[in-house]
DSSP file (Angstrom, degrees, kcal/mol; ACC not computed):
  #  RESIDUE AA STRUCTURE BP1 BP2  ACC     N-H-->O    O-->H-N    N-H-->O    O-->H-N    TCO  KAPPA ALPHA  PHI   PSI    X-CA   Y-CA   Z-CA
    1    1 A X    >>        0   0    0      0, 0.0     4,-1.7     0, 0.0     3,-0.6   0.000 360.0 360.0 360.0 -14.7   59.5  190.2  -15.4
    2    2 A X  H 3>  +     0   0    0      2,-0.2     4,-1.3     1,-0.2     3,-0.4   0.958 360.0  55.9 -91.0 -38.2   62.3  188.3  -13.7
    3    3 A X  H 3> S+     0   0    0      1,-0.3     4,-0.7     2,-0.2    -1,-0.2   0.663 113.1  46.0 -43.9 -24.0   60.9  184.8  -15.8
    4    4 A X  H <> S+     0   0    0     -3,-0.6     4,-1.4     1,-0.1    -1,-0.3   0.851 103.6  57.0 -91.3 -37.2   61.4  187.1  -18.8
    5    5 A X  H  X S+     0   0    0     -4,-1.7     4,-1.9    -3,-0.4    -2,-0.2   0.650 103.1  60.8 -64.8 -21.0   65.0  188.5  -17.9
    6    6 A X  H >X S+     0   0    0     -4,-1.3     4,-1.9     2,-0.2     3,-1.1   0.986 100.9  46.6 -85.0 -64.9   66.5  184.6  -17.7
    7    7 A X  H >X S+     0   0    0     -4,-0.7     4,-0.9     1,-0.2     3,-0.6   0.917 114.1  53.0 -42.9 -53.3   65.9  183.3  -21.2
    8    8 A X  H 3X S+     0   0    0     -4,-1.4     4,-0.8     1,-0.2     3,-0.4   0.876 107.7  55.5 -31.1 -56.4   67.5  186.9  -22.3
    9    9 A X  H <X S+     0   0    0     -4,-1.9     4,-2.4    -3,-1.1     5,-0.3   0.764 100.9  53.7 -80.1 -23.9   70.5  186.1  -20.1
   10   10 A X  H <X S+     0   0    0     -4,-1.9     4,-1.4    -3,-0.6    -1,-0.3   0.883  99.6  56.4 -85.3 -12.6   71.4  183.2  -21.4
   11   11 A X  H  X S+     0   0    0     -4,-0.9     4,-2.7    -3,-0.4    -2,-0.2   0.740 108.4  51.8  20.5 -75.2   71.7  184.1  -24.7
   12   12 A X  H  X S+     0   0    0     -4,-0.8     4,-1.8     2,-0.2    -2,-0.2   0.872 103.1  59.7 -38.3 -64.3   74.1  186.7  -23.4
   13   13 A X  H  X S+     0   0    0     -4,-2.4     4,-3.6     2,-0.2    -2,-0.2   0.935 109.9  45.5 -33.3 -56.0   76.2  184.0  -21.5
   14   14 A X  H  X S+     0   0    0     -4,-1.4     4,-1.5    -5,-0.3     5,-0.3   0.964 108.0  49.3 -68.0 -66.4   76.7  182.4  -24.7
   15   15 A X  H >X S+     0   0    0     -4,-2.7     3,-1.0     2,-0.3     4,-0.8   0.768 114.9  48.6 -20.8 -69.5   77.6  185.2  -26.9
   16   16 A X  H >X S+     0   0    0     -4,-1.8     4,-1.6     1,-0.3     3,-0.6   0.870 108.4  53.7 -53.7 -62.1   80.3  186.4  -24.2
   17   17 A X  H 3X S+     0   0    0     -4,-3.6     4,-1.1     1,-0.2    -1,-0.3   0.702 110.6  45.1 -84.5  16.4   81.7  182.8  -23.9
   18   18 A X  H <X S+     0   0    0     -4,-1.5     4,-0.9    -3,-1.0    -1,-0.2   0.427 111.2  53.5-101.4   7.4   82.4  182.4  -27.9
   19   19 A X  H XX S+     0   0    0     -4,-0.8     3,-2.0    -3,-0.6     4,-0.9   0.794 111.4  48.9 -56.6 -94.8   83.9  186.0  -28.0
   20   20 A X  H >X S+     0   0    0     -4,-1.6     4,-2.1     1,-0.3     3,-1.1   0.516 117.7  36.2 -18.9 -88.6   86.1  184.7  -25.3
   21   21 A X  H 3X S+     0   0    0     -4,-1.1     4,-0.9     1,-0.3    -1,-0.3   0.555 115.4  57.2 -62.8 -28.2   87.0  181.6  -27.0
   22   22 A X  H XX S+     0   0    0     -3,-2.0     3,-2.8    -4,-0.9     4,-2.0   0.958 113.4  45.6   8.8 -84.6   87.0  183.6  -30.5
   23   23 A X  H <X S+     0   0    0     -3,-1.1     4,-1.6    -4,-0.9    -2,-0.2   0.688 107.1  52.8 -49.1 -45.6   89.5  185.6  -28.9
   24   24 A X  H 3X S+     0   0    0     -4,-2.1     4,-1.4    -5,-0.3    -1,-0.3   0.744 107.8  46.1 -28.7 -60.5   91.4  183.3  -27.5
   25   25 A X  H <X S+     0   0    0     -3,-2.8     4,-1.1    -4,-0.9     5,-0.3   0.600 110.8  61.4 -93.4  -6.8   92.1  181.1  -30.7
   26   26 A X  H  X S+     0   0    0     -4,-2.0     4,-3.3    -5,-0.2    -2,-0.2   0.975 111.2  38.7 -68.2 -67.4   92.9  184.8  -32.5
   27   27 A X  H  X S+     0   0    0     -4,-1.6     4,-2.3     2,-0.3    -2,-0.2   0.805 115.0  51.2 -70.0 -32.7   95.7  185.3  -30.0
   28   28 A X  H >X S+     0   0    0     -4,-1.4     3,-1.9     1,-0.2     4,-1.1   0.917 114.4  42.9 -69.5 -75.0   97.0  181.8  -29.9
   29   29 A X  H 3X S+     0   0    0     -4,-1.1     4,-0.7     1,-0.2     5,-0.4   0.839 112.0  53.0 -43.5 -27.9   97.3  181.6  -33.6
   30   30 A X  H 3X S+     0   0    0     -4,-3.3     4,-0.7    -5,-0.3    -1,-0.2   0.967 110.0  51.0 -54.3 -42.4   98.8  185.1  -33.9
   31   31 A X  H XX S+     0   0    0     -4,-2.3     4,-1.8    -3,-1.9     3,-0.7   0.973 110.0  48.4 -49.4 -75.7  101.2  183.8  -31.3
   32   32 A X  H >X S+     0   0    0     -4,-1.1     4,-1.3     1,-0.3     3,-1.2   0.928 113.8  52.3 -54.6 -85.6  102.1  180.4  -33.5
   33   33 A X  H 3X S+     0   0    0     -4,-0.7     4,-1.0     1,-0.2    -1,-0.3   0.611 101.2  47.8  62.5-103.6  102.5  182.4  -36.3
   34   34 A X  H <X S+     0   0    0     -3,-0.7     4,-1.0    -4,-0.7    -1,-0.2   0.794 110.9  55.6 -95.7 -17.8  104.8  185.0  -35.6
   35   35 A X  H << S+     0   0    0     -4,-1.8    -2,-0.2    -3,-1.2    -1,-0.2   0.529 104.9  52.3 -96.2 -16.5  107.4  182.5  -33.9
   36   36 A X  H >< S+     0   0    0     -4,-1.3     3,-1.6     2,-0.1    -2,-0.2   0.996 104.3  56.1 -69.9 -62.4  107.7  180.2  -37.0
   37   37 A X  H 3< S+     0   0    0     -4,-1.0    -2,-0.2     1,-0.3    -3,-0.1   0.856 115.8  37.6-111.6 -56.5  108.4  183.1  -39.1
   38   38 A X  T 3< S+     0   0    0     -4,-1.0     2,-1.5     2,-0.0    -1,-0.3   0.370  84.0 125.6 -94.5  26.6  111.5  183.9  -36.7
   39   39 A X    <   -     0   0    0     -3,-1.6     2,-0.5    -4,-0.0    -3,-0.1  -0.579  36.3-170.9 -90.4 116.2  113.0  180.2  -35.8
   40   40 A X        -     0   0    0     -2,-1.5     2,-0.3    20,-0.1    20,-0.2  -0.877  13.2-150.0-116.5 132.9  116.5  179.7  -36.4
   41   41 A X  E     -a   60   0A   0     18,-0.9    20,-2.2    -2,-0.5     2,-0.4  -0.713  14.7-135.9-102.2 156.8  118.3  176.6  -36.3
   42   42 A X  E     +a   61   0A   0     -2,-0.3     2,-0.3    18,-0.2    20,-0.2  -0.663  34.9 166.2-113.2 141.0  122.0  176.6  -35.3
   43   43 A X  E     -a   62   0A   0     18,-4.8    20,-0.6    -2,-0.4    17,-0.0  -0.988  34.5-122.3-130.5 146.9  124.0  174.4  -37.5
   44   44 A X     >  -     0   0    0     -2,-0.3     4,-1.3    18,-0.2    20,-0.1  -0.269  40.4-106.6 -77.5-161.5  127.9  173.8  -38.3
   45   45 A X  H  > S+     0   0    0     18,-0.2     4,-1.4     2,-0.2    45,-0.1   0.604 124.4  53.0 -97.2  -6.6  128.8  174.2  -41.8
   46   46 A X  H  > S+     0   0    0      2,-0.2     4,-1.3    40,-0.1     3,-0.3   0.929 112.7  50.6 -78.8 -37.3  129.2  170.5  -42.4
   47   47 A X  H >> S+     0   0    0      1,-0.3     3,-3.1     2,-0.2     4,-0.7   0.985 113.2  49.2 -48.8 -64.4  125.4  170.2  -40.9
   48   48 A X  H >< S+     0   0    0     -4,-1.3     3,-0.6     1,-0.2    -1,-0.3   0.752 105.8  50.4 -59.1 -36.2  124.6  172.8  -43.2
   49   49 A X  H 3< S+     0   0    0     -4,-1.4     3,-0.3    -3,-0.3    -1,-0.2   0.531 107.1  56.4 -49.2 -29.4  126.0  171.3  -46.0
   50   50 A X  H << S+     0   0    0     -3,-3.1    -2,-0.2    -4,-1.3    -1,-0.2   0.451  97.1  61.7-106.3  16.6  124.3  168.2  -45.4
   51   51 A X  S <X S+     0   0    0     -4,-0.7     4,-1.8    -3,-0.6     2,-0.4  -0.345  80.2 153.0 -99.3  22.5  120.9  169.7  -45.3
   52   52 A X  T  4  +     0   0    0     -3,-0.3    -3,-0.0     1,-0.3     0, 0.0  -0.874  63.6  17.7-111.7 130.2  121.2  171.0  -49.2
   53   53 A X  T >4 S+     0   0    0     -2,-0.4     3,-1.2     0, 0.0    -1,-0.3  -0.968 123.5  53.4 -85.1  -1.8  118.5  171.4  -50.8
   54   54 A X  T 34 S+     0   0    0      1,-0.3    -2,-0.2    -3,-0.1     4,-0.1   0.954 111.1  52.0 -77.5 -31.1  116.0  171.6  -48.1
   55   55 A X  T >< S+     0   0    0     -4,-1.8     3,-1.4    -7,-0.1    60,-0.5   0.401  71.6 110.0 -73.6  -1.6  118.1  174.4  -46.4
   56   56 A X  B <  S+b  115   0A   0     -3,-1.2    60,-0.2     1,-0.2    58,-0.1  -0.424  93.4  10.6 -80.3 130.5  118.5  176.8  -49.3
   57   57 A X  T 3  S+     0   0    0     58,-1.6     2,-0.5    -2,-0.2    -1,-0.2   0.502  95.5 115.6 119.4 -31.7  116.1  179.9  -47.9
   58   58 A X  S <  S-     0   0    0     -3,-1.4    57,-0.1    57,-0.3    56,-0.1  -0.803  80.2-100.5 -98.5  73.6  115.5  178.9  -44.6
   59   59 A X        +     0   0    0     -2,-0.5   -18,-0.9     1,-0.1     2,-0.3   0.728  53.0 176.0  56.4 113.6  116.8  181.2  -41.6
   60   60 A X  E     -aC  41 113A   0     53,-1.8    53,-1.0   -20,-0.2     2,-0.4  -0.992  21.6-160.7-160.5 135.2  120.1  179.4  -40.4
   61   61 A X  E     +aC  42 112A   0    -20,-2.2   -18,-4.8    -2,-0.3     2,-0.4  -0.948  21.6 166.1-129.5 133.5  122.6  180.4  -37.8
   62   62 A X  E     -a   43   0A   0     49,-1.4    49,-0.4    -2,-0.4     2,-0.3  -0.989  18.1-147.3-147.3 161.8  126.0  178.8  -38.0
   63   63 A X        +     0   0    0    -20,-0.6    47,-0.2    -2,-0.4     2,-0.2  -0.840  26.9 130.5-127.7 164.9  129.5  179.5  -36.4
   64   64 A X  B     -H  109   0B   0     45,-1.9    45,-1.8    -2,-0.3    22,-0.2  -0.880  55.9 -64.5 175.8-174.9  133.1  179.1  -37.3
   65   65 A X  E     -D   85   0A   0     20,-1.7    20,-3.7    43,-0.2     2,-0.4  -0.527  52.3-124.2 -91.8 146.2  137.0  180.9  -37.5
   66   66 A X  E     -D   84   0A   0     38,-0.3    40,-5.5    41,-0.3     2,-0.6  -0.915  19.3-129.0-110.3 140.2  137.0  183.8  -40.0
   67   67 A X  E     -D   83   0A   0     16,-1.9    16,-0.5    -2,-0.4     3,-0.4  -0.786  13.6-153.2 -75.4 114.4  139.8  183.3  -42.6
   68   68 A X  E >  S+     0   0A   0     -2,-0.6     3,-3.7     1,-0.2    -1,-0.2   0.963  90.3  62.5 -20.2 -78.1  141.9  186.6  -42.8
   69   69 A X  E 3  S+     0   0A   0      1,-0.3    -1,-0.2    -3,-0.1    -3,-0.0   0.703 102.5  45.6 -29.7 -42.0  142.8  185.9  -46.1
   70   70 A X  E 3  S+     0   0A   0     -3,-0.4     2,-1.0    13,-0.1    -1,-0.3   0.448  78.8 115.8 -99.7  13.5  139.6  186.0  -47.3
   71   71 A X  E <   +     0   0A   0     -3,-3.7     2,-0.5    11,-0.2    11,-0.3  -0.640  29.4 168.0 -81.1 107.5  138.1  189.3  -45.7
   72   72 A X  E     -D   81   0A   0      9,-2.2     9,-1.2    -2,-1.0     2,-0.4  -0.899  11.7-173.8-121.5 122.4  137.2  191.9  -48.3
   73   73 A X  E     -D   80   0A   0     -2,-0.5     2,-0.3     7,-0.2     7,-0.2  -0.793  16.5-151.6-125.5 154.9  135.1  194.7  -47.0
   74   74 A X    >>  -     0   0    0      5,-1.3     4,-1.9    -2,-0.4     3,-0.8  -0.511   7.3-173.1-118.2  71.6  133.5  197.7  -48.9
   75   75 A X  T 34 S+     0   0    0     -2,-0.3    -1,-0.2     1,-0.2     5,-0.0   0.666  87.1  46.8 -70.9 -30.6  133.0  200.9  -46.7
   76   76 A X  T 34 S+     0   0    0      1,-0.2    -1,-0.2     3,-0.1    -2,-0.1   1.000 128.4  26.2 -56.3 -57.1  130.8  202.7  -49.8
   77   77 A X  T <4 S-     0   0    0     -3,-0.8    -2,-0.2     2,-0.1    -1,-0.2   0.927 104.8-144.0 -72.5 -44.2  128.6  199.8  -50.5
   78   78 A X     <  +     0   0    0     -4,-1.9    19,-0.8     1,-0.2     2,-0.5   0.843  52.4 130.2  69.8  68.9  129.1  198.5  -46.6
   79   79 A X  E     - E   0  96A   0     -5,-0.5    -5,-1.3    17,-0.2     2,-0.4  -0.929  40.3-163.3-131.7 128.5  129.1  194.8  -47.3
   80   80 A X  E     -DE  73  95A   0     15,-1.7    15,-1.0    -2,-0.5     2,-0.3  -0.924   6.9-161.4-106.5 136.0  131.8  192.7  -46.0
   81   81 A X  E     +DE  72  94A   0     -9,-1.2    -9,-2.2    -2,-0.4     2,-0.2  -0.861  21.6 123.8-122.4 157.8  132.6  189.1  -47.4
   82   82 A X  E     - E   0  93A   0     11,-2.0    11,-3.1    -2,-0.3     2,-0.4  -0.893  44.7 -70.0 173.5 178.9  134.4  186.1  -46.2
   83   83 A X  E     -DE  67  92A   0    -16,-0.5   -16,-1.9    -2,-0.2     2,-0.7  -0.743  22.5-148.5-106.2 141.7  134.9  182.5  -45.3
   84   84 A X  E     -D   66   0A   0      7,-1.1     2,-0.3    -2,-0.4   -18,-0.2  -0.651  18.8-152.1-100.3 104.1  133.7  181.1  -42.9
   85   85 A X  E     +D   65   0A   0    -20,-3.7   -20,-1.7    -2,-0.7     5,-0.2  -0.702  26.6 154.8 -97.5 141.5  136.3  178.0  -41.4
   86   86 A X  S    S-     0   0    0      3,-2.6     2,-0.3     1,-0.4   -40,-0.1   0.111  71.9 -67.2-141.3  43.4  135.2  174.6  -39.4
   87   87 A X  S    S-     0   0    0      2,-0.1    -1,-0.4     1,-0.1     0, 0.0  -0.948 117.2 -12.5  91.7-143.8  138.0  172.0  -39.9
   88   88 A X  S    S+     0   0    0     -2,-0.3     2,-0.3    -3,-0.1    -1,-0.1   0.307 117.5  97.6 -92.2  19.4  138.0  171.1  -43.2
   89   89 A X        -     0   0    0      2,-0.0    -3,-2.6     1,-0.0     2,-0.2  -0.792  52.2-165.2 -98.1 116.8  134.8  172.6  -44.0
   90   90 A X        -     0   0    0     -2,-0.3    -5,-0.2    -5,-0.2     2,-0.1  -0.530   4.8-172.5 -99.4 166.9  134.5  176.4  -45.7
   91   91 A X        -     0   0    0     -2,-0.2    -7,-1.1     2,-0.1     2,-0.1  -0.474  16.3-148.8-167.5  95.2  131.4  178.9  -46.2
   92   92 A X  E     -Ef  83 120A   0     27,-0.5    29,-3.5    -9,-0.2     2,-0.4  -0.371  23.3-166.9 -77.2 139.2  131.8  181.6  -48.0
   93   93 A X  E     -Ef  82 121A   0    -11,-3.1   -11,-2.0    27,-0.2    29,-0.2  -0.998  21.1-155.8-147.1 143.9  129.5  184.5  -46.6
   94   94 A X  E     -Ef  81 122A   0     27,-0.9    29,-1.9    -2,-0.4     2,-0.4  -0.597  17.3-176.4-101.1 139.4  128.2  188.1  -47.7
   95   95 A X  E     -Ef  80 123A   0    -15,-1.0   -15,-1.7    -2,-0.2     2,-0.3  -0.953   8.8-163.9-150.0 137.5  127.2  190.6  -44.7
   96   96 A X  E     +E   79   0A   0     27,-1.2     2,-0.2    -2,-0.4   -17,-0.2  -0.891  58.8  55.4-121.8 104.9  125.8  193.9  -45.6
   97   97 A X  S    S-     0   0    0    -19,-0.8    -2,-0.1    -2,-0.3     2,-0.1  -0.957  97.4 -14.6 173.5-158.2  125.9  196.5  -42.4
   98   98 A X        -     0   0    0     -2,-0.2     2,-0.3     1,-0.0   -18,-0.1  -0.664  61.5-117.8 -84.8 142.1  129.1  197.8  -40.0
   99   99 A X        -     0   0    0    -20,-0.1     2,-0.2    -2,-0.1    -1,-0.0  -0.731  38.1-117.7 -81.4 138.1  132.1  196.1  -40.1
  100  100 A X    >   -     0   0    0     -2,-0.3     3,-3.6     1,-0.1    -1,-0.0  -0.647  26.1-120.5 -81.2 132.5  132.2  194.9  -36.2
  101  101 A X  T 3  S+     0   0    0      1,-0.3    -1,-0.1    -2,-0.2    -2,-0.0   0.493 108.0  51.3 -71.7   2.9  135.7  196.8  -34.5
  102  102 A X  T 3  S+     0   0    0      1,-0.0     2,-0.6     2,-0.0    -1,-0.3   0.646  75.6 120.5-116.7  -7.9  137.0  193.2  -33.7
  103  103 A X    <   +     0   0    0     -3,-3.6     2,-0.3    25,-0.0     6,-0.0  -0.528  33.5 125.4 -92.5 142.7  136.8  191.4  -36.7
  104  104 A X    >   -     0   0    0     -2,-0.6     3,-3.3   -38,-0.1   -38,-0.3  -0.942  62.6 -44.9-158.0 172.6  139.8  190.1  -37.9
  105  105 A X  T 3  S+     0   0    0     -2,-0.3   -38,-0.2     1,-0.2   -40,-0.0  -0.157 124.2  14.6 -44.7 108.4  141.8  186.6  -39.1
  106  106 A X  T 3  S+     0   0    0    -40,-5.5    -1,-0.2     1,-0.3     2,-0.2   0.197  90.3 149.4 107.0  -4.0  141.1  183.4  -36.6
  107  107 A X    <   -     0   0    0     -3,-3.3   -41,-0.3   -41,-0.2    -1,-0.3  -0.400  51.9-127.3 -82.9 150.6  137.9  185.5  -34.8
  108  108 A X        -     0   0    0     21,-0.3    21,-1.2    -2,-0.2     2,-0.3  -0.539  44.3-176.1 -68.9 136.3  135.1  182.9  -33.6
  109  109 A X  B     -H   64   0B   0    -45,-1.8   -45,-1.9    19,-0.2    19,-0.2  -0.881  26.5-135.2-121.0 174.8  132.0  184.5  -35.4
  110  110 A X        -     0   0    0     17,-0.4   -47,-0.2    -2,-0.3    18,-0.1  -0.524  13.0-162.6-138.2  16.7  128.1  183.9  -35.6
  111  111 A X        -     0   0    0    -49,-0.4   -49,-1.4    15,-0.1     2,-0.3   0.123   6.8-175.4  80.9  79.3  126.5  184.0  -38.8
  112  112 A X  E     +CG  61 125A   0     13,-2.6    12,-1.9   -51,-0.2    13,-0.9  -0.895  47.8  82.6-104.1 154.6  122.3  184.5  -38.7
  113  113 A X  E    S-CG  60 123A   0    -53,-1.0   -53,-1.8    -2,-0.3     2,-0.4  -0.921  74.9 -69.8 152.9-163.6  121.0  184.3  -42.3
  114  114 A X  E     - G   0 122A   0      8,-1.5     8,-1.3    -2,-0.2     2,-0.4  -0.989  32.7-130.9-137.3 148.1  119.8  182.0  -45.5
  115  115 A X  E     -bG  56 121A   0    -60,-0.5   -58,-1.6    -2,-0.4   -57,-0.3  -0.688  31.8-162.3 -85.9 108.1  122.0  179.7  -47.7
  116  116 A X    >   -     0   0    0      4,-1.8     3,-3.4    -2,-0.4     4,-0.1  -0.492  28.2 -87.8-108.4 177.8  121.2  180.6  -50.9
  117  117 A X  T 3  S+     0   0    0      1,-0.3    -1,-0.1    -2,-0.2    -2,-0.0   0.879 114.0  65.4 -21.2 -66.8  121.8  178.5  -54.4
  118  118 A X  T 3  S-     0   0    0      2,-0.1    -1,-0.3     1,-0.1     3,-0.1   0.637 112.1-114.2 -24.6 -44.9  124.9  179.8  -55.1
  119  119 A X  S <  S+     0   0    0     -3,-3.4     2,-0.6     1,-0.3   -27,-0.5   0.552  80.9 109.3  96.0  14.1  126.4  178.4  -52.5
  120  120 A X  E     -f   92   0A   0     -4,-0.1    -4,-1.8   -29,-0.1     2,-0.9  -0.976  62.3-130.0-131.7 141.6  127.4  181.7  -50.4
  121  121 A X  E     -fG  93 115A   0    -29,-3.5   -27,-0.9    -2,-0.6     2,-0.6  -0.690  15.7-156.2 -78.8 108.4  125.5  182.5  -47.2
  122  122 A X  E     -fG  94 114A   0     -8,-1.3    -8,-1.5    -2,-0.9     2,-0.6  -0.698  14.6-165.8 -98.7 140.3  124.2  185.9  -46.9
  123  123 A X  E     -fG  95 113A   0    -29,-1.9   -27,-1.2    -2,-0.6   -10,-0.2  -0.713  31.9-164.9-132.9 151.7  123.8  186.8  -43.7
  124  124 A X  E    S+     0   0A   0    -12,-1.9     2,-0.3    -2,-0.6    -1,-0.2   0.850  80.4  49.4-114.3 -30.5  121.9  189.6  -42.2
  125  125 A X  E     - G   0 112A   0    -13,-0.9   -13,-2.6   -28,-0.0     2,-0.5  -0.847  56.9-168.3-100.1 150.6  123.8  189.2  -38.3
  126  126 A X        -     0   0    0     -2,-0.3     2,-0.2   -15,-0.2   -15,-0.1  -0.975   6.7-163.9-139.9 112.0  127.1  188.9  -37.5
  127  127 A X        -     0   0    0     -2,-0.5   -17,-0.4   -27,-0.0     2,-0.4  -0.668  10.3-150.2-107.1 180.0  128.1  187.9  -34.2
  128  128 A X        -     0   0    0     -2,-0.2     2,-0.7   -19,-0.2   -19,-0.2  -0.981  10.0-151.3-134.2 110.9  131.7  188.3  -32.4
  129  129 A X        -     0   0    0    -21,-1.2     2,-0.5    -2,-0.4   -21,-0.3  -0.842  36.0-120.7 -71.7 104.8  132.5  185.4  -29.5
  130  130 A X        -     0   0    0     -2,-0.7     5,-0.1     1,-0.1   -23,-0.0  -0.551  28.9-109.7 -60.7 127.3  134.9  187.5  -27.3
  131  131 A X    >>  -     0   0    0     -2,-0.5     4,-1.0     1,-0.1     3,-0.7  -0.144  10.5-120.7 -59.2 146.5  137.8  186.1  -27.0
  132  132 A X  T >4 S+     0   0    0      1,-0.2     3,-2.3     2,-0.2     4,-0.5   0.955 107.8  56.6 -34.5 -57.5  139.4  184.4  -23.9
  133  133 A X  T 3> S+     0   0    0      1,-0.3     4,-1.1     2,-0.1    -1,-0.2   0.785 104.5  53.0 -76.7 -17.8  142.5  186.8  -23.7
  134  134 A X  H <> S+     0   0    0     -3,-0.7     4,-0.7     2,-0.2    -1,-0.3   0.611 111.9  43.5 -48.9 -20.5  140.3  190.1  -23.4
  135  135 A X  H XX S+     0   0    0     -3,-2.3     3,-2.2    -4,-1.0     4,-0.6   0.907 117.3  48.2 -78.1 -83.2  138.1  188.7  -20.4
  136  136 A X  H 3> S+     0   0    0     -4,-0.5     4,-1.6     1,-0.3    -2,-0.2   0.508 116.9  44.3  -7.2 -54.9  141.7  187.3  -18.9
  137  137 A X  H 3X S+     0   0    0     -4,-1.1     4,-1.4    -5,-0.3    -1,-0.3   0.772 113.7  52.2 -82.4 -42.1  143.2  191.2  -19.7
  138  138 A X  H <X S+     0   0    0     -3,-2.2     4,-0.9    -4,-0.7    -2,-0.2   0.797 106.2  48.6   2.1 -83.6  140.3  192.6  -18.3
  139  139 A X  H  X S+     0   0    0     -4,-0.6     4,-1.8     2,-0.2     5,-0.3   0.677 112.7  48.1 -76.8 -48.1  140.4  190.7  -15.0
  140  140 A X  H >X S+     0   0    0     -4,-1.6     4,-2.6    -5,-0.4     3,-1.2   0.908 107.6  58.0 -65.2 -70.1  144.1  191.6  -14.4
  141  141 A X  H 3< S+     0   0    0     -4,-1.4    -2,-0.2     1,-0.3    -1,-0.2   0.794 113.6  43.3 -20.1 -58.8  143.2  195.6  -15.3
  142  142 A X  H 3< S+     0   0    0     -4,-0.9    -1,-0.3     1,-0.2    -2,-0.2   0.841 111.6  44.2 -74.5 -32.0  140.6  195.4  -12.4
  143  143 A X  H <<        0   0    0     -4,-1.8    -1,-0.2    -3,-1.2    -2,-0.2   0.645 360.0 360.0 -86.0  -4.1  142.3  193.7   -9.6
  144  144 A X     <        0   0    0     -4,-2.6    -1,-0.2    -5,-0.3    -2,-0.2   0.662 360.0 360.0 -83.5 360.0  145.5  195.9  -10.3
């Protein structure tokens, strides 16, 4: 009986390791995948500009000073628009969510989202850079 039990077990062996490796190339690709889907590349807006057409589409994160002048926000609909400043470089951009309690005229913002035809960036994040003179105001509050 044991003469019979070895051919059986390798068999087994085998079966076991190409599950494994099966399993394996499942998890890697799943992996590969799901992190293309979410890669964003940080750009300025002249960068961004000089990427046109391949960029239209693509998941693109770019920063610059928000022009006052141009903030018009729409608490029914909840979309706020404006431009986006870098030099002499503009980007006009659409955000639909809450307006963040700090934006206002000259703040550094953050921008995740895709450049579409049109030529305005719709953006699905909106970040806020805190400014220097609130860490600075801060820091005095706590050592007084």
């Amino acid at each position: 009986m044991i003469a019979e039990d070895r051919p059986t077990s390798r068999p087994r062996k085998w079966r076991f390791l190409i599950g494994g490796v099966v399993i394996v190339l499942v998890i890697v690709y799943l992996i590969i995948s799901s992190t293309q889907g979410t890669a964003v590349y940080a750009l300025t807006i002249s960068e961004l500009k000089a990427s046109v057409p391949s960029i239209y589409g693509r998941g693109v994160r770019v920063g610059g000073t928000v022009d006052g002048h141009s903030i018009v926000w729409d608490p029914r609909e909840m979309t706020l628009s404006f431009t986006l400043v870098d030099g002499e470089e503009t980007l006009p951009v659409t955000y639909k969510g809450a307006r963040p309690d700090m934006f206002r005229d000259g703040a550094q913002a953050v921008v995740e989202g895709k450049y579409e035809r049109s030529g305005i960036f719709e953006a699905t994040r909106l970040l806020l850079k805190c400014p220097s003179k609130y860490e600075a105001a801060a820091t005095m509050t706590a050592t007084n």
